[in-house]
Structure formats: C-alpha cells, structure tokens
N, C-alpha and C positions, 0 to 999 in steps of 0.2 A: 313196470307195466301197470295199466291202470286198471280195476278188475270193475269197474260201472259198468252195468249192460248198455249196450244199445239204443237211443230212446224210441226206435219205433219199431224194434222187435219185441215181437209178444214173448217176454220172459219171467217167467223161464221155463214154466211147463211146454207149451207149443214148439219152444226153440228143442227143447233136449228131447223131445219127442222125434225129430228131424233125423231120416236113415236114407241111406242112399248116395248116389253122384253126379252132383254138377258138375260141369263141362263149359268154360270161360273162352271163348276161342273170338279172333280179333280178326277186322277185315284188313288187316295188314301186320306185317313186322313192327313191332315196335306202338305199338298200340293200344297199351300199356295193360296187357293180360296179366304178366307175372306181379305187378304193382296191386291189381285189383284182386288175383287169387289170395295175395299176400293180407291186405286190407281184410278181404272176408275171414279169412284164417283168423285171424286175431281179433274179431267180429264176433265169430262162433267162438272163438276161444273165451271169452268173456262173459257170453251165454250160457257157460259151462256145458259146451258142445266137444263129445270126441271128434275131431276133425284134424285129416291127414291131406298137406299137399300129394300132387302129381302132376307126371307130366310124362307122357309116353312115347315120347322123342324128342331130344334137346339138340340143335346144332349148336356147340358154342366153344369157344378156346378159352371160356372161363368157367374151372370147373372147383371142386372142392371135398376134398377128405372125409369118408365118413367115419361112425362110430363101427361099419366092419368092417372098413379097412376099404372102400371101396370110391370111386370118382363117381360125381355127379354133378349137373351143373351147377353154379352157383346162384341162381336163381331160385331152386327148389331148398337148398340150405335155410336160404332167407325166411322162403314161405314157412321153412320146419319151425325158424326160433320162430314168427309170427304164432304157431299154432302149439308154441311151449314143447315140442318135441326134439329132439335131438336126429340130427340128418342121418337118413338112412339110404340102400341103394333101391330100395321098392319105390322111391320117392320120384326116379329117375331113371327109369330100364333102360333104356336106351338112349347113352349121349353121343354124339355123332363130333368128333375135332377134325376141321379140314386139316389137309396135309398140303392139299394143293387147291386149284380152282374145281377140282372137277373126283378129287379123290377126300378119302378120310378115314381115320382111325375109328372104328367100330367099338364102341363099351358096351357090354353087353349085363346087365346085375350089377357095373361098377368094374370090370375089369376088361380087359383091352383084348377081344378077341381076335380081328384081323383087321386088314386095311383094304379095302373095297374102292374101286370107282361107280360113278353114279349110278350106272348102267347094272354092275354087278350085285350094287348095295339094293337094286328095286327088285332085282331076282330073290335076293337075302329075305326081304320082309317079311316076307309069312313066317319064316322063324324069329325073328323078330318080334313080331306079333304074337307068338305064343309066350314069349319069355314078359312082355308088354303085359297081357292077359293073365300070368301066373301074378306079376307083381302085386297091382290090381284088385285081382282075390284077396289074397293074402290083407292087402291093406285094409279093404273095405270088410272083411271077417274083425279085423282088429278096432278098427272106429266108424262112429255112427254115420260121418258123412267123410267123401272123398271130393276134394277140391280139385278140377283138375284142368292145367292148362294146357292149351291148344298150340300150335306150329306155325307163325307165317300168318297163312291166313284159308278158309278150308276153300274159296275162290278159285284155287288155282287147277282146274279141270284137267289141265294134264297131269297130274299129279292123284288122280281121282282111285287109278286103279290101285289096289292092292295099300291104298292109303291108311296108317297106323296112326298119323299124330293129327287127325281132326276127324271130321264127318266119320273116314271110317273105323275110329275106334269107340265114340262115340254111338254108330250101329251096334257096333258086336256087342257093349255093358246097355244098350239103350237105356241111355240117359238123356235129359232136357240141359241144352244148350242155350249160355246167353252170347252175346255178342258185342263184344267192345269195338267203338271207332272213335278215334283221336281228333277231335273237331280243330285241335290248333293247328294239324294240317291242311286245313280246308277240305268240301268238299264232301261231308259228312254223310248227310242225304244222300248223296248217290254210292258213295261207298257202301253204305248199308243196302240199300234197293239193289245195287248190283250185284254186293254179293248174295242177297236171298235167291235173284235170279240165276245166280251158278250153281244152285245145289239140286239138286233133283227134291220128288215130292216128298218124300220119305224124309230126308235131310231138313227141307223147310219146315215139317212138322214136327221137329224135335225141336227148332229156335225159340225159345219163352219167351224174348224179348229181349233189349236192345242196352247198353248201358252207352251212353256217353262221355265220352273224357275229355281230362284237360280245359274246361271252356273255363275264358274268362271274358266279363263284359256283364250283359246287363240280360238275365235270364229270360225276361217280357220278351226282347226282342226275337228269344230265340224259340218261344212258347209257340205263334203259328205253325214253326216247319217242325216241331213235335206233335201237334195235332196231323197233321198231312201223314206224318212217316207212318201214324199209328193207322190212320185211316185207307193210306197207300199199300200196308204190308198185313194189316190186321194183328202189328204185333203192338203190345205196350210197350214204353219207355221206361227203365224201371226207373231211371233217374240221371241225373249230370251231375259232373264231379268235377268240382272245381281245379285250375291248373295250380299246386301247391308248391309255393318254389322252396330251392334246400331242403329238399329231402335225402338225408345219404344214405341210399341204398344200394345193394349190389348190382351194377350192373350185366345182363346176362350178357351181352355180345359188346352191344358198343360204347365203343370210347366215350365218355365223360370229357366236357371240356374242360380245360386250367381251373383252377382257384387262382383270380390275384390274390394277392395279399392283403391283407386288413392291417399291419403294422406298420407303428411310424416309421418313415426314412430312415436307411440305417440298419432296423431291427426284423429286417427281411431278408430270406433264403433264397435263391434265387434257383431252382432245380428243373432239371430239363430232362425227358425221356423221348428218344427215339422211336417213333412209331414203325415198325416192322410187318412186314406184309402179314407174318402168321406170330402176330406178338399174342402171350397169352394171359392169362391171369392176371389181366392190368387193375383188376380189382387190388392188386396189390399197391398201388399208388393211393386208394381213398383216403386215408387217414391224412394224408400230406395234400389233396385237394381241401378236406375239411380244415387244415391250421391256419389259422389265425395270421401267421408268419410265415408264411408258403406261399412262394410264389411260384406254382406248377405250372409248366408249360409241357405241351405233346408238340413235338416236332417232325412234320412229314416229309413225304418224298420230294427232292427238291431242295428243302427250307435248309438255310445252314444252322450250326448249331450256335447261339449268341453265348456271350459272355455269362458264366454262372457261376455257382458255389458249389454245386453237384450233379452229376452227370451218372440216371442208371439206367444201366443196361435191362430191358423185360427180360421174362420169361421168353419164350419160343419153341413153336412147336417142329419147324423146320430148323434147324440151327446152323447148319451150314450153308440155306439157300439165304438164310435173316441176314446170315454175315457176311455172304458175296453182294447183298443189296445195300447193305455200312457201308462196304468199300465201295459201291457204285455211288453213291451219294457223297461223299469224300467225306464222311464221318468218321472214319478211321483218323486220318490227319486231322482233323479236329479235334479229338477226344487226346489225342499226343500235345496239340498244343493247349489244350486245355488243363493238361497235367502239370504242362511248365510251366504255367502263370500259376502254377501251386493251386489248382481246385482238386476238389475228390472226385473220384470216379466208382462206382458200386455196379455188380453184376448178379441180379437174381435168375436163379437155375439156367436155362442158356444163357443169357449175359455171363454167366459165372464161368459157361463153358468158353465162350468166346472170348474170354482175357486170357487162357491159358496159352501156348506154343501149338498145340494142336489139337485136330478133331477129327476121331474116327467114326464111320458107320458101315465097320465090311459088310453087314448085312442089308444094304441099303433100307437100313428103318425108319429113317425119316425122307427117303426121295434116293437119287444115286447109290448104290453103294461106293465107299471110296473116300478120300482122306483130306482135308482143308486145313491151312496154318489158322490158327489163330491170331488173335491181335498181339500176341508175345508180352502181354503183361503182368504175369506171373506165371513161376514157372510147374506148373503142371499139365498134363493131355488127356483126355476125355475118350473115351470110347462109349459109344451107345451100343446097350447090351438089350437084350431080350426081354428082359424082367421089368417091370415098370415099378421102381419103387414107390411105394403106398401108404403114405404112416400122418396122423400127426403130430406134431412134437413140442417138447417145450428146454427152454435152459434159461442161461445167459450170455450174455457178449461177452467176448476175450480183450475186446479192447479197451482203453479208456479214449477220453477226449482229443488227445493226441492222437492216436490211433496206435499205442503201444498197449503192451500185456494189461491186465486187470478189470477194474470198471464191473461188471460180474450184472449189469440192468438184464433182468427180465426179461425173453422176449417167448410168444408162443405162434406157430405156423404151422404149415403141412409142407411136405413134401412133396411132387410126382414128377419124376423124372425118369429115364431111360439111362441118363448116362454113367459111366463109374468112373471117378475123376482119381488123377494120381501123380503125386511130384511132391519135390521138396518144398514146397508154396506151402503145402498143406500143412508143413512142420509147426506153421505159425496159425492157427485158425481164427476164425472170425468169431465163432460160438462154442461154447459147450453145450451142448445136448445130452437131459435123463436117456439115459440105455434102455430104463425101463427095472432095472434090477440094484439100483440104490446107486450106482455109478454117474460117469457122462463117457459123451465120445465127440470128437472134436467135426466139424462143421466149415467148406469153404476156407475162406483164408485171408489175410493181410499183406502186403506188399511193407516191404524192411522202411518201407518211408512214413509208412502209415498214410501214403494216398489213395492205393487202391483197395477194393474189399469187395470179398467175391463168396457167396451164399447159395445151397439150394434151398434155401428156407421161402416157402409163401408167406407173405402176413407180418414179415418182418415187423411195420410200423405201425400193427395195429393194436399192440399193448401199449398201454402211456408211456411208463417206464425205458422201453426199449426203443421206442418211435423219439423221445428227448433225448436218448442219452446219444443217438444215432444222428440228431441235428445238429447235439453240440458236437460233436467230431466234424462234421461238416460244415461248422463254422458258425453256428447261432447259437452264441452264446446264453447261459441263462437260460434255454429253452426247455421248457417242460411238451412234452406228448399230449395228444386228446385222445379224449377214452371215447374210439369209435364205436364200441360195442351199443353207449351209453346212447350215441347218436342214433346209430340205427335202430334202437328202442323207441327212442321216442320219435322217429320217422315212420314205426311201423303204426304208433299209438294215432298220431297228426292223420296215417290214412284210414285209421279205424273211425276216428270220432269223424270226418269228412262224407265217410261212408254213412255212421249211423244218420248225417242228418241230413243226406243227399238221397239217400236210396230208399223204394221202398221192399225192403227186405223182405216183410212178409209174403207178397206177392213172389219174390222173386225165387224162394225159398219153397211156394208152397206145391211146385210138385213132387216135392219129398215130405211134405208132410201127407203128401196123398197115399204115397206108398207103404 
C-alpha cells in the first residue's frame, strides 16, 4: 500500500480534523458506489484518517467471513482492507441472500436470522433499522469518519416507505450525501436530474454533489453538460473518474466476465463454470479470471458445456433447485462425458454437495422440504441442518498433482454452509484443515481416480501456493498461482491515486469538516 497523501487534499491537519458520515449512494445498481466508497477509504487511509466502511443493507449471494465469526457482503470486506481494518459485522448489519425471486435469507449483525418474502421482509424493517442504527453508533464512536454505501438507487419511490439502505437512513444519522452515475451507461444527465426529482425536499437537501464514473474520451467535450448539470440542480460536480480497466476487485453481486488467456498455445487451462440461478460466492473464481494461463469461461442457461481441462461446480444458495436446473440444461451428461475424456471436475460448497448420492433438507431451508439424488459422483449425502457454519480456515491439500495423498500446498478460505456432509468419499479428503488447537481435521474429498474433488472451502485459489498446486492437478503443468491479495492492493492503490487527481476532495469532504 502506498502511504503519499493525496495531492489535493489539504493534509494532514484539515484531513484528520474530518468527523462524521458520508453517504455514497448511486442512481442505479451497479454504479460503481462500492468501487468509490472503497477508493475514498484508502484515500482517508493515507490521510491518516480513522475511517470505517458501511453499508446498511446489502442484497448479495456474495458474502464473506468475519473476524467474529460473522457474514457480510463481500464488498464491504474489500472496503475494510482499503481502510487497513480487518472485516467486521457492524461493517454490514443487514445482508439480505435471495433464496428465490421474491424471497431471502435475512442476516442480521452477521448471522442468519430467518427467511422472509418481500412483502414480510418490509413489515421486518423497523427492526431492521434498529439493529442498522446500533451498528452505526458503535462504528462512528470508534472512527472519525463513517463511509457509507447506499442500495440500488434511492429513485426508487416505491421503495420510499420505511426505507433503511438510502435517503432513509441517511435521514435518521443526517448525513450529506453524494451521488455516483456511471456515464458508460449513457444517459448520465438525466439519471442524475431524475433521480434529484424523485427525492423529496428534505432528501435533495442532503445531495452535496454529484461524482461521475467511468468516462472515457475527451473531458472538454464533456465540460458543457457539467456546467448545465450544476447550473440545472444547483449541485457541484465534485469530479469524473476515469474508466480504469483490470481492476481485480471483489465483485458484490455480478458476475465478472472470462479472463482469456494470455499464454502461448499449449500452455493454457481451459476451465468452465456453470452459472446457476442462485450460484454464490463466485468471487471464488477471481484468482483464475486474473492468471495468465486461464482460460475462464461462465457458462449459461442454454449454452452447452465445450471441451475443457476443468469443470467447477459454484457455491449455491438453493442447492437442490441449482441441480434440478444442471439437469434441465443437460449438464449433468455433460459433466459425465466430460470425466471420460479424462478432464477434472471440482465442487465448491454446493457443488461439493451436488457430487454426492444425495441431498437432504427435511426442513425445507433452502425452498421444499424434501430429498433430491445427487449427481452420484462420490460417495457421500448431505443433509442441510439449521446451523450455518461460520469460520475461516486455513491448512493444506491432501492431494498431489495426480490427484493422490500428499502435495501438503497451502491453501486459506472460509466456510458458510448449511449442510453436514457424510460417506466413505470423505475417507479420502481434499484438505487438511488447523482445528484451531495444534491439530487438523480433514475437509471434502477426492474421487479413487483423482478426477473429481469436492470442497466446502471459499477462496480455495486465492493463496498462490494452493491456487498452482490446484492447476497442476488439473493439468498445467509448471504452473505457479498469483497472489490475488497483491492484486487487489494495488487495484485499491490505481482507485486512490485516480481519485486523488480527479476529485475535488476537499470540497466534497467539507461538510464534515463543518461538523
């Protein structure tokens, strides 16, 4: 991390002087709020500013383990290492995992309190919103400024009453709000005018001002319709942020397209992943979009599966509905004849479930209750239990290059699963995993051929060690791992120096130094 201030932040007196909470909220999804809360965070951080992400409701099926043991999305993680703090669940009160179109799993501090449809989840809010409001405190007693991002977009009027992750949590801390809009969408100008026109007066008087993302081209051209916007809304422009490409950062919801590959003929992986209606923590693939010798491909509804070198199964948060829609898609027979032309196949946490013989959920906890075969490729059955297990972990692989005993690479993840898995599959494991008390305990499992292998470990291939030793079993040879950590450092460093000379911070900053 690089520790030079800022250059057009007044540091460092004025900057560490700064108390209070910003509020980043975007006129759409994907708009690149989490990107720019993350930017500032390591902005302030360099300021020698105490500054804590937020975010006080996440929808996302990509979440990530804390330091107490709790889930959050994996967007606010990111923002934590940007602001050199280690993730916590105040970070994140409320992340919300669909289950279905119209239903979801409720986290509440980090733990999984029920499962609500939309309807019941807007009755739920105002508790919600207390537990949203304790985090909050707490945060903002601990550091000088609270970064905090916004939902979607606060535009959306039906959505007004009893609203927690924009305008109205934003009322309750009254805090000054800026507003991000993604100009590579087109459309920019009216996205911003329209959404100031959706907010009531109260709401518009909290906007400080406007940030623009993503543009690229020729700034003159785009200087007229920043004069109008400001003279249109009476709000300042704090500034445009150029479209920065390869940045590997966490994505909070959506998919990431392929990495081709960059290696000669030959010296290329060729790995394909099933996209799943409710696939999850596909942040688990980054490391393998970022190599060199990766050639990642996502595979959707429809598409068949081509010829590869390894074949994995996601996460999932429905597991028995993910694997009645394999077998609607004829990916089941596919992934069989994929085994006979001798390629690998890998199942992280439901993928891991869905190799096994079968899959219970008497409790109907993730949709039906009731019982579905598995894909019968090793032999263990899963049952979804109550308890959500919670932990992050470290060890090494059980296997070597062939995919027999030994090899002992590094690897480090989290876990969060529902299910408790059990069979003689397991006799052979995929990892060893620290217990915690100077021992290990064995993790997933290997198939007697060494082609399938089956994990509830997240993050598998985002240690170097573990992510090479994991390619050479699947067939690249010689292949060492990239150290993602290293990446996403200096992707968070790329949005800070972008920030320091795009934005003008002081201004955008200074109603907390009013405070």
């Amino acid at each position: 991390m690089r520790n030079e201030p800022a250059a057009n932040f007044p540091i460092p007196d004025a900057a560490r002087a700064l108390r209070g909470t910003l509020m980043v909220q975007g006129t759409t999804s994907d708009a690149g709020k989490s990107t720019v809360v993350a930017g500032l965070c390591r902005v302030l951080l360099r300021a020698g500013v105490a500054v804590a992400p937020f975010k006080p409701q996440n929808m996302a099926l990509n979440s990530a383990v804390t330091a107490d043991g709790g889930e959050i999305g994996r967007a606010q993680a990111l923002q934590a290492q940007a602001a050199g703090l280690v993730p916590h669940t105040d970070m994140n009160p409320v992340l919300l995992k669909p289950s279905s179109d119209i239903g979801a799993q409720v986290i509440i501090h980090g733990r999984a309190r029920m499962d609500l449809d939309a309807r019941a989840y807007h009755a739920y809010k105002p508790q919600a919103m207390a537990a949203v409001l304790d985090s909050h405190a707490r945060l903002a007693a601990a550091y000088g400024v609270v970064l905090v991002e916004g939902a979607g977009s606060p535009a959306e009027v039906n959505l007004r009453d009893r609203d927690i992750a924009n305008m109205g949590f934003a009322e309750r801390v009254d805090c000054p709000v800026v507003i991000v809009a993604d100009i590579d969408r087109g459309g920019v100008f009216a996205h911003l005018v329209g959404t100031l026109d959706c907010l009531s007066a109260s709401e518009r008087a909290r906007v400080a001002g406007f940030i623009i993302n993503r543009f690229r081209g020729d700034i003159g051209l785009l200087q007229p319709g920043l004069d109008w916007l400001t003279a249109r809304t009476g709000k300042p422009v704090f500034g445009v942020l150029p479209y920065l490409h390869g940045l590997h950062l966490d994505a909070e919801d959506a998919i990431a397209s392929g990495q081709v590959a960059r290696g000669a003929d030959g010296d290329i992986l060729r790995v394909i992943v099933p996209v799943l209606p409710r696939i999850s923590n596909h942040t688990d693939f980054d490391a393998l979009r970022a190599h060199p010798q990766v050639d990642l491909r996502f595979i959707g509804p429809g598409m068949p599966i081509p010829p590869a070198d390894l074949v994995i199964l996601p996460g999932s948060k429905s597991v028995r509905a993910d694997l009645a829609f394999l077998r609607a898609n004829g990916w089941d027979d596919a992934l069989r004849r994929h085994l006979r032309y001798g390629g690998k196949l890998a199942g992280i946490c439901g993928g891991m479930q869905m190799l096994g013989r079968r899959i219970h959920d008497p409790d109907g906890r993730e949709g039906l209750a009731g019982s579905s075969a598995g894909l019968g490729l090793l032999d263990f059955e899963t049952t979804l239990a109550s308890d959500k297990q919670l932990r992050r972990v470290s060890g090494r692989l059980a296997l070597d290059e062939a995919g027999g005993p030994g090899n002992g690479a590094a690897v480090e993840g989290y876990e969060i699963h529902l299910g408790v898995t059990a069979g003689a599959a397991l006799d052979r494991p995929a990892l060893w995993l620290d217990d915690g008390a100077g021992g290990s305990r064995p993790d997933g499992a290997v198939s007697d051929d060494g082609q399938v292998l089956a994990t509830y470990v997240h993050g598998l291939f985002d240690q170097p060690d573990g992510c090479g030793a994991l390619l050479r079993w699947a067939g690249l040879a010689g292949a060492a791992g990239v150290d993602l950590d290293a990446l996403r450092e200096a992707s968070i460093d790329r949005l800070a120096d972008s920030m320091a000379a795009s934005l003008d911070l002081a201004a955008m900053f200074a109603p907390l130094a009013q405070r």
